[in-house]
C-alpha positions, 0 to 999 in steps of 0.5 A: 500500500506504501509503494503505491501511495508512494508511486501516486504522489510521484505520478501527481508530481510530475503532472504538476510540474508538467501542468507548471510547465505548459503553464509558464510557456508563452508566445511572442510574435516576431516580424522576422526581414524575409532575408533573415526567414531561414536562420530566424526558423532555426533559432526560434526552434533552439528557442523553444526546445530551451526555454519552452516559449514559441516565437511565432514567425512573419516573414516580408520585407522591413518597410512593410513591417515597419508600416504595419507596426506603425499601424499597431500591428500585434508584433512584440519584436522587429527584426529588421533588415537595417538599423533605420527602421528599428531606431525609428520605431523607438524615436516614434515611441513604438519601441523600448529604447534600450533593447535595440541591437545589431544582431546581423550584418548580412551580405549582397550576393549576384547569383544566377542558377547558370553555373557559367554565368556569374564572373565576378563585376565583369558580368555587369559590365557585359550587359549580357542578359535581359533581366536583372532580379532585384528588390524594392530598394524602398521597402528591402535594404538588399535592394538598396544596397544592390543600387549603390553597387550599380551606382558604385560600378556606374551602372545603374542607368545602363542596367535599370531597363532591365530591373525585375522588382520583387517586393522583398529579398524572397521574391527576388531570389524567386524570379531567379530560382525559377528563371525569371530573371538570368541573375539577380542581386541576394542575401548570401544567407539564401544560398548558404549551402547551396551550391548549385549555379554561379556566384559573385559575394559583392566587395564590401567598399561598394555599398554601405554595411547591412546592419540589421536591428532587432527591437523589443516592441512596446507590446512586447516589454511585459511578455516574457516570451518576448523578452526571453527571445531576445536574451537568446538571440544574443546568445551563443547558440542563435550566434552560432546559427546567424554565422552559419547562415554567412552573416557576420556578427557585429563584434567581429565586423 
């Protein structure tokens, strides 16, 4: 009788704790740069397997998040694309001041799934293809930054005719990936392991670094999945997942 009593207590513990557990778990909504979609899913998996919290991911392009969180969209934590956009949501007072950081500097890539096709600056210069895949340089820093490499090179009037726009860095990789454009402009992370087609990693001194912030939104400063997620991205284990998507870290840039 002893045993048993003692065998049921030990069974209703371990479904308090486990009750504790699902009890203590939370959620967070996080507005995720559409270049940063694969790592952003690996880590938030290493998240929840650490701490129990579920990050619930959106993917797009910075620009359109940005407009959405100004017009009190549910986020809890921006992971933008660029630096401006975070600051400006805490210059706007949609954002706690003091949790914006750099946790990527990401890297612009001219790919095309031809494997003779890309041969480095000479391949713009050739003017040997129809079209051109980029994104919105409005709404997607990789886009940007893939106009101040034309510029850089003085070949942003002759190339413009031939831009496809996608209206984030995902659809732009799209139109490339399914031959809709010969070669386009991305972020490395899309073709980290990817070895297929031909490739030229953009020197660094023809457009500015990008910096991509993350900001805990005001909606998220009291919840504990939010704030928990951002503590992890800082972390070794998410650090270790962002280099190996081919971004740099901001202490070693």
């Amino acid at each position: 009788m002893k045993t048993l009593t003692t065998l049921t207590a030990a069974l209703g513990l371990i479904a308090a704790l486990s009750l504790a557990g699902e009890a203590s778990a939370a959620q967070t909504n996080v507005a995720v740069a559409a270049n940063f979609t694969d790592p952003a899913k690996e880590i938030a998996a290493a998240f929840k397997a650490k701490t129990g919290h579920e990050a619930v991911l959106s993917f797009g392009s910075s620009g359109q998040f940005h407009t959405q969180i100004t017009q009190h969209a549910p986020f809890q934590i921006f992971l933008s694309a660029d630096s401006e956009r975070p600051k400006k949501v805490v210059d706007d007072g949609l954002g706690v001041a003091d949790s914006r950081f750099t946790y990527a500097i990401g890297k612009l890539v001219l790919w095309s799934k031809n494997p003779e096709f890309v041969k480095g600056e000479e391949t713009l210069k050739s003017n040997a293809f129809s079209k051109l895949s980029i994104s919105n340089p409005v709404a997607a820093p990789y886009g940007a930054a893939a106009i101040e490499t034309m510029k850089s090179l003085r070949l942003y009037d002759t190339l413009r005719p031939k831009f496809v726009e996608g209206a984030n860095i995902a659809q732009a990789f799209q139109f490339v990936d399914t031959g809709n454009a010969e070669l386009g402009f991305v972020a490395l992370s899309q073709i980290v392991g990817n070895d297929t087609g031909s490739r030229w990693l953009v020197p660094q001194n023809l457009y500015e670094p990008i910096r991509q912030d993350a900001v805990l939104l005001n909606k998220g400063a009291t919840n504990e999945a939010a704030t928990a997620f951002m503590a992890f991205l800082k972390g070794p284990e998410a650090q270790a997942i962002i280099e190996k998507y081919g971004y740099v870290l901001d202490s070693e840039f």
